[in-house]
C-alpha positions in Angstrom: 67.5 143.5 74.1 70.0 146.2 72.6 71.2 144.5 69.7 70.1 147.5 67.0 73.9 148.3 66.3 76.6 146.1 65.9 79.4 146.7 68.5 82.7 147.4 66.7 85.2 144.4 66.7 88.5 145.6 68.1 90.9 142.9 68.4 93.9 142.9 70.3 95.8 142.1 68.3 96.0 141.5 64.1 98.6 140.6 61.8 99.4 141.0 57.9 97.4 138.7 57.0 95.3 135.5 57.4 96.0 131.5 56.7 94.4 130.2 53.8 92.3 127.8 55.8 91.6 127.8 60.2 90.6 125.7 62.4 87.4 127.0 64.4 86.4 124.7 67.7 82.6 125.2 68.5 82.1 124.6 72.6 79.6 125.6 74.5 77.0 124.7 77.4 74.4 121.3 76.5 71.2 123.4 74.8 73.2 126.6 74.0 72.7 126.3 70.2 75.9 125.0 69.0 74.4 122.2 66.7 72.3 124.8 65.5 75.1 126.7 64.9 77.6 124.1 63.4 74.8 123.2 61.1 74.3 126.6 59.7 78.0 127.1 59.0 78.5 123.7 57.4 75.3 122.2 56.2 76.1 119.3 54.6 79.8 119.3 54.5 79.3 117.7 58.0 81.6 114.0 58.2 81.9 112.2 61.4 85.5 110.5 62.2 87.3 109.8 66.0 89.8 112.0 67.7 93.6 110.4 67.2 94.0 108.0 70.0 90.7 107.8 71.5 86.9 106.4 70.8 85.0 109.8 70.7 83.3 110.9 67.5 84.8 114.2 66.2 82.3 116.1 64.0 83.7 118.4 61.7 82.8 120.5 58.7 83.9 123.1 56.1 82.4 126.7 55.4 83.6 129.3 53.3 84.2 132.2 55.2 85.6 134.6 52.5 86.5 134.0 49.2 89.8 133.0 50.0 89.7 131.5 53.4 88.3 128.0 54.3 87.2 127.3 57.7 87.2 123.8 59.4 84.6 123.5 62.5 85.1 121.0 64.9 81.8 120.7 67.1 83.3 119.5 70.4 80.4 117.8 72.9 78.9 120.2 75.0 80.0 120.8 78.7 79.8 123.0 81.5 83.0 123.5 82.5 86.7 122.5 81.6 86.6 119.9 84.4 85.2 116.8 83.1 82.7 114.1 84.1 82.2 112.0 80.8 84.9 110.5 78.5 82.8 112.9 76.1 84.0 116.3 78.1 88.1 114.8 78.4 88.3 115.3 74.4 87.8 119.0 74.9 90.5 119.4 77.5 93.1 116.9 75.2 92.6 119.2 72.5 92.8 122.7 74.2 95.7 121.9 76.6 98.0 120.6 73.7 99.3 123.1 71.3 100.9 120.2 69.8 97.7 118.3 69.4 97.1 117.8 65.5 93.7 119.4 65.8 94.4 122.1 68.1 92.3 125.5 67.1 93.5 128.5 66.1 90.0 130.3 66.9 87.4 129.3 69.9 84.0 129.9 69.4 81.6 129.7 72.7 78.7 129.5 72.5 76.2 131.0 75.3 72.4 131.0 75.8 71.6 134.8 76.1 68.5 133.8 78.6 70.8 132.0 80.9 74.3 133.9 80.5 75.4 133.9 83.8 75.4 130.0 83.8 77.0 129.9 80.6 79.6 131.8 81.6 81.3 130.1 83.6 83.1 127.8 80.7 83.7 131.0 78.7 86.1 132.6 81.7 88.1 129.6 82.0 88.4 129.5 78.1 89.7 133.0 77.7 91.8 132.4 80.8 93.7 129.9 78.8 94.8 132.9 76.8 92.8 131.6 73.7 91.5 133.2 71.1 87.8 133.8 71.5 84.8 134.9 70.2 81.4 134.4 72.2 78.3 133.7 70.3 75.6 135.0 71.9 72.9 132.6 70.9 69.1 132.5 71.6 68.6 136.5 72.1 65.0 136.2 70.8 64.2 133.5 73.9 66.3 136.2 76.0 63.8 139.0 75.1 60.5 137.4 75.6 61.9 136.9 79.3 62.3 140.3 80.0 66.3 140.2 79.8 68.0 143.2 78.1 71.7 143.1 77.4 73.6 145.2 76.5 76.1 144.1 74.0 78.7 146.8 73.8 79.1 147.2 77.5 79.2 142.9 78.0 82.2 143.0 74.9 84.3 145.8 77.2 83.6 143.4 80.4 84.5 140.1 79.0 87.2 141.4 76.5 86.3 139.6 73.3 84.4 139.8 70.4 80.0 139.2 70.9 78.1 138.3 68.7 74.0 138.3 69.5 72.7 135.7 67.2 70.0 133.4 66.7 71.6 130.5 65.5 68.5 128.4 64.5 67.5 131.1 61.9 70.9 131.7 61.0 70.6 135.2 62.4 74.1 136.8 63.2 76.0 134.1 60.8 77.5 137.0 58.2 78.4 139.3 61.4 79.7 136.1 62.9 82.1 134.5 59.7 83.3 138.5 59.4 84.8 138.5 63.3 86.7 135.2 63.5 88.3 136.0 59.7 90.2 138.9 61.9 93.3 137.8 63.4 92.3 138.1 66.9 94.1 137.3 70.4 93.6 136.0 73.4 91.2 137.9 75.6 92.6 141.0 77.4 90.9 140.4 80.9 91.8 137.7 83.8 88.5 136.2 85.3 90.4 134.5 87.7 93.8 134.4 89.6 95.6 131.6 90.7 95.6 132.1 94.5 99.3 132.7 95.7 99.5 129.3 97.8 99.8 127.5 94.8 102.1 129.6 93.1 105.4 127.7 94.0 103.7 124.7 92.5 102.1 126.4 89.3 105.6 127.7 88.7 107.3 124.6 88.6 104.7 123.1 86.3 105.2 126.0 83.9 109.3 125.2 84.0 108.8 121.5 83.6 106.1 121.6 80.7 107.4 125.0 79.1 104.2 127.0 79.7 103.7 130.5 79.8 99.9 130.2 81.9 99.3 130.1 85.3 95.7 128.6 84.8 96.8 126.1 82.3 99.6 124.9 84.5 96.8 124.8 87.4 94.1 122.7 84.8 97.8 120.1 84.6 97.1 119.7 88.2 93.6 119.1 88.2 93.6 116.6 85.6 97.3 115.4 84.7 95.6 111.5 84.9 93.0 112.0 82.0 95.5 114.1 80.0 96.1 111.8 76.9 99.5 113.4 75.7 101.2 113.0 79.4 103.2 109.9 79.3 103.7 107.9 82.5 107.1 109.7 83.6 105.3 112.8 83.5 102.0 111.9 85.3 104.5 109.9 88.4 106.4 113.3 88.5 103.0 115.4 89.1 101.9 113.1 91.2 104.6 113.3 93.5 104.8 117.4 93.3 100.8 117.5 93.9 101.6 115.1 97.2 104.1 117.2 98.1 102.0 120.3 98.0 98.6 118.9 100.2 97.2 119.8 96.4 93.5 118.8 97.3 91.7 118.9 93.5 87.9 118.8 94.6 88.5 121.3 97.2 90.1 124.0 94.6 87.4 123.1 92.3 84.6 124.1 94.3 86.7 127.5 95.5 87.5 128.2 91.8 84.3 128.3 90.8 82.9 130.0 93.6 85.2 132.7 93.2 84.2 132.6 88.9 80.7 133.2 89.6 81.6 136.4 92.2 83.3 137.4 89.4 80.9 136.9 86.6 78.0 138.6 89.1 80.1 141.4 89.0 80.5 141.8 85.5 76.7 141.6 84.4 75.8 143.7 86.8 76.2 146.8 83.6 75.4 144.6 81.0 72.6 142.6 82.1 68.9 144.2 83.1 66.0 141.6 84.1 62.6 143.2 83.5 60.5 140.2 83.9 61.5 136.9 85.6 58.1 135.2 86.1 59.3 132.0 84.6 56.3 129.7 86.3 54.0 131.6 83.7 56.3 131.0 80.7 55.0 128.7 78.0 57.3 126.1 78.2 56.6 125.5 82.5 52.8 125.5 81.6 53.0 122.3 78.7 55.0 120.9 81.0 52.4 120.0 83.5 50.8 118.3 80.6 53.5 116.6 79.2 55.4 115.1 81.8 52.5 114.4 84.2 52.7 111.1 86.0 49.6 109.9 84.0 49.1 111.4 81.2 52.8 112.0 80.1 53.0 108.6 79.6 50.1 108.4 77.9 51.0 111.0 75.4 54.2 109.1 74.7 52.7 106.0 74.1 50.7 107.9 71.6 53.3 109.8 69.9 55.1 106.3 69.6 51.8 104.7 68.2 51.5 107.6 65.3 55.5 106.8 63.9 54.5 103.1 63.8 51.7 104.2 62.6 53.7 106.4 60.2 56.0 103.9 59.2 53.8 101.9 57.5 50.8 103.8 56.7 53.2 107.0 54.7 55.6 104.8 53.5 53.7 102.5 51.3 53.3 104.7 48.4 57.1 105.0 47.9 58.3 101.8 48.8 56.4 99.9 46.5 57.7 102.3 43.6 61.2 102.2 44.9 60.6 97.8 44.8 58.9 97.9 41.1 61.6 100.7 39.6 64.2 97.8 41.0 62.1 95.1 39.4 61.6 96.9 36.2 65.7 97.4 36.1 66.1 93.8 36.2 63.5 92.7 33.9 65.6 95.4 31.4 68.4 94.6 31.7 68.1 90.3 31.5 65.5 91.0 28.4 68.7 92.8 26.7 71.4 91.0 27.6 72.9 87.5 28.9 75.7 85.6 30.3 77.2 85.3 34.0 78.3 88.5 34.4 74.8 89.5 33.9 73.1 86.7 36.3 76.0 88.1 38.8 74.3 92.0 38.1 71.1 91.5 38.3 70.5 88.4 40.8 73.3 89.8 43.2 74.8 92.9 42.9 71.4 94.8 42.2 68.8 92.3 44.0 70.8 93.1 47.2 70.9 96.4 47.1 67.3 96.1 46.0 66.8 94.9 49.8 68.2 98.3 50.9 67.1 100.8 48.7 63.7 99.9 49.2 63.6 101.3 53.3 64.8 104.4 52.9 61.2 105.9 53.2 61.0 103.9 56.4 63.9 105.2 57.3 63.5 108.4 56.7 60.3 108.6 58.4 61.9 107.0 61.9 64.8 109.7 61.8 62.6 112.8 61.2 60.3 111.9 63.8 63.4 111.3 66.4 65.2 114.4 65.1 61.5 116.7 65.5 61.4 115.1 68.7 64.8 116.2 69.9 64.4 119.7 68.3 61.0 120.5 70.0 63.1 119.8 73.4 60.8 117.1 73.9 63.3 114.1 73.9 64.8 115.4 77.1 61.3 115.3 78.7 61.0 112.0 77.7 63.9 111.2 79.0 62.9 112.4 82.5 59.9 110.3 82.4 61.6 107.2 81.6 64.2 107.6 84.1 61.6 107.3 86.7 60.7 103.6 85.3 64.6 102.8 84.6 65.8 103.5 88.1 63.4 100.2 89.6 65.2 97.9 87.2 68.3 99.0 88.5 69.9 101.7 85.7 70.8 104.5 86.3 69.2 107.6 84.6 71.4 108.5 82.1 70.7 105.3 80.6 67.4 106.3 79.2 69.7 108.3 77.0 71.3 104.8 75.1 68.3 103.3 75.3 66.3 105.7 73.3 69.0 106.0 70.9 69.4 102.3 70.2 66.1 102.9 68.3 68.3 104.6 65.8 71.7 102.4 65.9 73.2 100.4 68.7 76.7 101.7 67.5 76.5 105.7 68.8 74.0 104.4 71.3 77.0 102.3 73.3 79.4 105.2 72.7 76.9 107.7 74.5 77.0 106.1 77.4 80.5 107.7 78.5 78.4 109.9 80.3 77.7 107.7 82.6 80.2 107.9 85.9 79.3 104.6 87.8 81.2 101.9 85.8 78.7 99.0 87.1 75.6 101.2 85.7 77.7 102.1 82.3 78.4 98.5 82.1 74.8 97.4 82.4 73.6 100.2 79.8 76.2 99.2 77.6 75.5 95.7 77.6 71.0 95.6 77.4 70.9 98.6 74.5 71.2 96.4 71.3 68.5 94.9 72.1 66.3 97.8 71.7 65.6 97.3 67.8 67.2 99.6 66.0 66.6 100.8 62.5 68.8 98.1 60.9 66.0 95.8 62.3 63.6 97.5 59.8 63.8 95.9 57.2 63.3 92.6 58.3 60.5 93.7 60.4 58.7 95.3 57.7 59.0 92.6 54.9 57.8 89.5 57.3 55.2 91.7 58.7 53.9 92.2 55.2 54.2 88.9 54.5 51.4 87.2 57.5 49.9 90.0 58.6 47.1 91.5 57.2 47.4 95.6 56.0 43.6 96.0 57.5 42.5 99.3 59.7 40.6 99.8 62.8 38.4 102.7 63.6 39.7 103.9 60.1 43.1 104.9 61.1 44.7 102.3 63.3 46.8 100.4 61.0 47.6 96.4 62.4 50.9 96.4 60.8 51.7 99.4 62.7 50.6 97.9 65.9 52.4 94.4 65.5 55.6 96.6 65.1 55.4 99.1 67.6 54.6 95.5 69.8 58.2 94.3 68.7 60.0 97.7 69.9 58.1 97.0 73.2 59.4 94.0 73.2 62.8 94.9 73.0 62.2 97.4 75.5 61.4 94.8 78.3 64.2 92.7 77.2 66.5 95.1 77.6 65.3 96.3 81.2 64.5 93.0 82.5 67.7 91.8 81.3 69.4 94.9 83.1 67.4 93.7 86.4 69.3 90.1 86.3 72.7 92.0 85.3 72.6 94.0 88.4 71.6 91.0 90.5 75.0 89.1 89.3 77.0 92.3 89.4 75.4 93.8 93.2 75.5 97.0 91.7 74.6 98.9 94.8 75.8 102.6 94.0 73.7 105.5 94.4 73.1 107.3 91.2 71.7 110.8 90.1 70.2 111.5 87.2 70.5 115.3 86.3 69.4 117.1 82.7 68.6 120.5 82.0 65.1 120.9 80.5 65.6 123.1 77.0 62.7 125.6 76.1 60.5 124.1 73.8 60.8 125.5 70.3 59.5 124.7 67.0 61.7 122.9 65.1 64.4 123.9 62.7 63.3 122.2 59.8 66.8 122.4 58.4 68.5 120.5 60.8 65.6 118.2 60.4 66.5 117.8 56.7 70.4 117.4 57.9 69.8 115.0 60.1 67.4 112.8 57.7 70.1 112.9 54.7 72.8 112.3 56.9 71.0 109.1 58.4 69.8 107.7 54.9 73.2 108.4 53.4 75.0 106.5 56.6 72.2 103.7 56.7 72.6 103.4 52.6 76.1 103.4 51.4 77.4 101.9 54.4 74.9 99.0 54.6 75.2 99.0 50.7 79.0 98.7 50.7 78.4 95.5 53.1 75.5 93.8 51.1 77.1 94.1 47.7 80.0 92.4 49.2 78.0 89.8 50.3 75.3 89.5 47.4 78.2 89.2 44.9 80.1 86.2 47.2 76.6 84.6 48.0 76.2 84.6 44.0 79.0 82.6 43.8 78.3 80.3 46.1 74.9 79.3 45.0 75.8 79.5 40.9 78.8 76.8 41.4 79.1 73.9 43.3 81.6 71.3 44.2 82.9 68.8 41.7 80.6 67.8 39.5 77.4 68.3 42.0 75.9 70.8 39.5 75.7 68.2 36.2 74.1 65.3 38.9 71.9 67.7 40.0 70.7 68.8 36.1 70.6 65.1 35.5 68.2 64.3 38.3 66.0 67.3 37.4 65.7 66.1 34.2 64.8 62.7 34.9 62.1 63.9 37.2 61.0 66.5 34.6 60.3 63.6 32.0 58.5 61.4 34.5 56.5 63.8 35.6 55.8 65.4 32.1 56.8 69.4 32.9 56.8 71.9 30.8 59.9 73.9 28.9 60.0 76.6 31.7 58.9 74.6 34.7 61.9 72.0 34.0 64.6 75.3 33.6 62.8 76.1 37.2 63.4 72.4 38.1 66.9 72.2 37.4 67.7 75.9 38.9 66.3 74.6 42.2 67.8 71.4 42.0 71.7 72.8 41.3 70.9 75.7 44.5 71.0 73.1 46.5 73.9 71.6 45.7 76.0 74.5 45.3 78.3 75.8 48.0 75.6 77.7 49.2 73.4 74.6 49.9 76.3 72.6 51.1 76.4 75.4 54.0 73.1 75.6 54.7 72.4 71.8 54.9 75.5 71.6 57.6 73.4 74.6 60.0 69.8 73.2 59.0 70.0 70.4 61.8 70.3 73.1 64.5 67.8 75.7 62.7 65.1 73.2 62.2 63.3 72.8 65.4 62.8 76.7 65.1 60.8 76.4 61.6 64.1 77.6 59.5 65.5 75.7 56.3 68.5 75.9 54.8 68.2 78.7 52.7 66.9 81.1 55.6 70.2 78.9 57.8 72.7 80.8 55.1 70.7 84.3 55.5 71.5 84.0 59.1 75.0 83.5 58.9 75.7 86.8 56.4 73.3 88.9 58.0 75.6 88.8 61.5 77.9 91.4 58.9 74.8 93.7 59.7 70.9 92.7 60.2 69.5 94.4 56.9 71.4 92.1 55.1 69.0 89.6 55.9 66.7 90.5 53.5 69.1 91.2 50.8 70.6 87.6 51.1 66.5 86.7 50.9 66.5 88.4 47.8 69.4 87.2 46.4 68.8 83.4 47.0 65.1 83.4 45.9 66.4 85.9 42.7 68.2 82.2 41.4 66.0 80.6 39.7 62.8 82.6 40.0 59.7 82.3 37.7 59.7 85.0 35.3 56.5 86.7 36.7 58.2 86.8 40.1 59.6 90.6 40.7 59.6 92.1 43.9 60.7 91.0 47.1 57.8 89.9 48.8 56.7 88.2 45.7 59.5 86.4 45.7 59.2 85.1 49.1 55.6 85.0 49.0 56.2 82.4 46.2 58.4 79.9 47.7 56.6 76.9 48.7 57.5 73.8 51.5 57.6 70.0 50.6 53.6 69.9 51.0 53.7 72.7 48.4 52.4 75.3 50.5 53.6 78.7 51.5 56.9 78.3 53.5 56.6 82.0 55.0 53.8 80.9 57.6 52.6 83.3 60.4 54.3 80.4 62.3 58.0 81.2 60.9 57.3 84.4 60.3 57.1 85.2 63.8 59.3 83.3 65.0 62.3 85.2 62.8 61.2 88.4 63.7 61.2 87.4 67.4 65.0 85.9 66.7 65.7 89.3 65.1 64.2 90.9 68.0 66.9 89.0 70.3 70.1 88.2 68.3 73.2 89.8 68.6 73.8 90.4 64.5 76.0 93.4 64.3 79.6 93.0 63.7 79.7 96.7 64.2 78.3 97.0 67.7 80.3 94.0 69.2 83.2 95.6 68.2 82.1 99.0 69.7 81.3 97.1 73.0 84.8 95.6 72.7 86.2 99.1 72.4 84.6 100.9 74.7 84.6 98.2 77.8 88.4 97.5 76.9 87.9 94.2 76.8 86.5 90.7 74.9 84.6 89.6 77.7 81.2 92.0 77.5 81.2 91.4 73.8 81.3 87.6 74.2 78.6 87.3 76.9 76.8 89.5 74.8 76.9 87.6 71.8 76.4 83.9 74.2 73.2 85.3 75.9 71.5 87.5 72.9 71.9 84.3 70.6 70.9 82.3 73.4 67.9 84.3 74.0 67.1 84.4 70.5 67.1 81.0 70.0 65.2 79.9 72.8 62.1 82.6 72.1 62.6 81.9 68.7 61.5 78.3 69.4 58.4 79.0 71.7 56.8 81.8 69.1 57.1 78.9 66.3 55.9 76.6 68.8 52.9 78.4 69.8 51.8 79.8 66.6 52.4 76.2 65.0 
């Protein structure tokens, strides 16, 4: 590729001087580098919020271009062209056709995959016929060159009219060339990729007068898509309506011409600036694992496996640090009571830092899960996967953007609901949306893990196959076939009989940037951290409360009667304090609580203590095991520390352990099921529109749990 000089940058247009601080837009083609590239220019000055108005997450960072100007990058979601088909895509047009919008750019930033250009061009031409500043990021020119295409740079910058910039995103290649370029005061491009043809002009015109615009191709994208357009209000919408009626304005039709007529012209243009030497793509590396890796056999077979080593992985890598993370907790505790007294320190130590004890103690787990997804997804893999398991999805009914949710409900039900807006069918984005929370997501970790612990022993087979592992990998199967046999019933009820297509573009594979890899593990942690750790301190400090007080005078009867059966049955000092802390946690609020819900619990192996764990971890599901933590932390023996010690010490009536295999499984299998996620109910509620998928949800997950709950305690009983 000639990219040995850079081309000089001659803007249309500059000024005097620059803002303090721009707003850069990052848009470009799905695989064309622009996470890389919004990753290199903000690395972790990344925070994720929602567009005004609308449910779509806006990512956004800061980089320093200069010394004195501050950049903000909003990474829109990737598209193919300004017409859209996802609720993702329509952000990018309610942004770009709204000067008046709040985060309207001052600078656009394309990006394009060198290897494909002619492809990716298509979006840049309708961009820069908006009259918008932009700059094109030629990404990926190192894949370009191993396939034999050459381009020359300074003769593609005089065709297209704009500032390019051959990078390589992923190893931050181009990035000082790149930050120097959009710190100009640049204008729209100087070339017209395609002209409003003159039958339309009457009706362009009168758009331009009623909306006060100055572009032809703007006032034609009104046209288009004047009923997605967020900041038309209803006058405005019946008034194009009527003119689009009146003009036989058929928007499909002009779609299909426009683009037609784009890619004439964008042939014509790379026909200087583009040389092919070598095309034979069926030799290329990426075509040749392919066969291996998405074969109908042994494709699935190699997932399976990669699946087995994270569970594997899991368990196995993150011992070591898990058990320090649970005795540094312990050893804080121990410190702290040994130094000081009094409630406030009880309401420290046994809530406040016992709960968070419960959370802090899974980020290895964590951590592991999310570099394994976020390898997976860099390698290109993820997308092959994808393909695979669309072939399985379609016979239960879903369609193949589905597999999309699915996989990411792994992580967190919450984004996992929101992607699918790229699903067009309503029935099949209904069905998606309502099966993926109960794939087990990472908030189902922690509960997982410490009951696992807890019956099932940490032995190998064949020196490496870990049985931990294997019981949870079982679970996330599980989930898997609940969520796809569940999705079969659903589209019985519903008669969802629409034809659906499933199409993705297969990325090269790469090695990973290990970078992003680190971004995207600190990002999870932090998000999985403070904002479960904001929920469980809130809850550990009012579940303190509630079990260190108790109605009336319930907590001086229930010293009295410890006492009395202390003295009969001759205890010692320290077991009668245990006596009487036992005795006055049942009668607080907390046992009050638990004794109502026990009734209904029982027949499933629970007590009243797991009954109030059940209740505050619907806030989120890792609470579970902080509430655990917290109740068992009241009145504790003094050589009881960490968490599983503490609820591998708690006895039944008979006086044996009260964590059987029995109970054990059955809670994990209720996890499995329930609907316990404020979070995602809510996010169901807003993205359906409406109360009713959220409540069936919540009716037939619980119901579900319940009932599977009671056959695993039956059967293991």
């Amino acid at each position: 590729m000639t990219v040995a000089t850079q081309p000089e940058i001659k803007p249309a247009r500059q000024s005097t001087a620059r803002p303090e601080e721009v707003r850069i837009a990052l848009i470009g083609n799905p695989n064309s580098g622009k996470t890389s590239l919004f990753n290199q220019l903000t690395g972790l000055n990344q925070k994720v919020g929602n567009f005004p108005g609308v449910t779509v997450d806006k990512k956004s960072g800061y980089t320093q271009l200069t010394p004195s100007i501050r950049a903000e990058i909003i990474d829109l979601p990737g598209s193919y062209s300004l017409y859209p088909k996802s609720m993702d895509e329509r952000v990018i047009t309610d942004l770009l056709y709204d000067s008046q919008a709040r985060h309207f750019p001052d600078l656009v930033v394309v990006t394009a995959d060198a290897s494909n250009l002619k492809r990716n061009l298509l979006l840049f031409t309708q961009l820069a016929d908006l009259q918008l500043p932009v700059v094109l990021a030629l990404n990926m020119v190192d894949v370009a060159e191993q396939e034999g295409v050459k381009i020359d740079v300074e003769a593609l910058q005089r065709e297209l009219g704009v500032p390019v910039i051959p990078m390589n995103a992923r190893k931050g290649i181009g990035m000082a060339a790149l930050k120097i370029v959009v710190t100009q005061q640049l204008s729209a491009a100087d070339k017209t990729f395609y002209t409003v043809p003159a039958d339309l002009q009457p009706l362009v015109e009168s758009i331009k007068t009623r909306f006060g615009l100055s572009n032809d191709y703007l006032a034609l994208q009104y046209a288009h898509l004047y009923k997605s357009l967020k900041f038309l209000n209803e006058e405005d919408i019946a008034w194009l309506g009527e003119q689009l009626e009146q003009a036989g304005f058929k928007s499909n039709a002009r779609q299909a011409q426009e683009t037609i007529a784009r890619y004439t012209r964008i042939n014509e243009l790379l026909l200087d600036a583009v040389r092919v030497e070598k095309a034979d793509k069926d030799e290329k590396f990426s075509n040749r694992l392919d066969q291996i890796l998405t074969h109908k056999v042994f494709g699935y077979l190699i997932f399976f496996g990669i699946l087995f080593l994270i569970f594997q992985a899991i368990f196995a890598w993150a011992s070591y640090p898990m058990d320090l993370i649970d005795a540094s907790i312990a050893a804080l505790n121990s410190l702290i009571q040994e130094n000081f007294e009094g409630p406030l320190i009880n309401l420290l130590t046994e809530g406040v830092i016992a709960g968070l004890g419960g959370v802090l103690i899974f980020i290895p787990q964590i951590a592991i899960l999310f570099a394994f997804i976020a390898i997976l997804e860099e390698t290109g893999y993820m997308a092959r996967v994808t393909f695979m398991m669309d072939k399985v999805m379609r016979k239960f009914g879903l369609n193949g953007k589905s597999v999309v949710p699915l996989i990411s409900g792994v992580a967190c039900a919450v984004p996992a609901v929101m992607s699918a807006r790229t699903i067009e069918n309503w029935k099949d984005r209904m069905i998606t949306i309502f099966v993926t929370p109960l794939m087990s997501c990472s908030a189902r970790i922690p509960v997982y893990t410490v009951l696992i612990a807890l019956v099932v022993p940490d032995t190998y087979y064949f020196g490496f196959m870990n049985l931990q592992g294997l019981v949870l990998m079982g679970l996330y199967l599980i989930g898997f076939l609940a969520a796809i046999f569940s999705a079969l019933l659903l589209k019985v009820i519903l008669k969802a009989r629409e034809r659906s297509y499933f199409i993705m573009e297969f990325p090269t594979y790469k090695m990973p940037r290990w970078k992003n890899v680190g971004l995207t593990i600190v990002e999870k942690v932090k998000a999985f951290v403070f904002e479960a750790g904001k929920v469980i301190v809130a809850v550990s400090i009012i579940l303190w409360v509630l079990a260190s007080y108790g109605p009336g005078d319930s907590f001086e009867r229930a010293e009295q009667q410890a006492l009395t059966e202390a003295r009969a049955e001759g205890l010692t000092e320290l077991q009668t304090e245990n006596r009487i802390a036992s005795h006055q946690l049942e009668s607080s609020y907390a046992g009050v609580i638990g004794h109502v819900i026990e009734p209904v619990i029982r027949p499933l192996g629970y007590d009243w203590k797991i009954g109030i764990a059940l209740l505050t971890s619907f806030a989120a599901r890792e609470v579970f095991v902080g509430t655990m933590s917290t109740i068992y932390s009241i009145g504790e023996e003094e050589n009881v520390t960490t968490i599983k010690e503490k609820l591998l010490s708690e006895k039944d009536a008979n006086g044996d352990p009260f964590f059987t295999p029995a109970r054990s499984f059955s809670l994990m299998i209720f996890y499995l099921f329930a609907m316990q996620c404020v979070s995602t109910l809510a996010v169901v509620r807003r993205e359906t529109k409406s109360w009713t998928w959220p409540a069936a949800q919540l009716v037939y997950m619980s119901g579900l749990a319940y009932v599977m709950a009671y056959i695993t305690y039956q059967v293991f009983s």
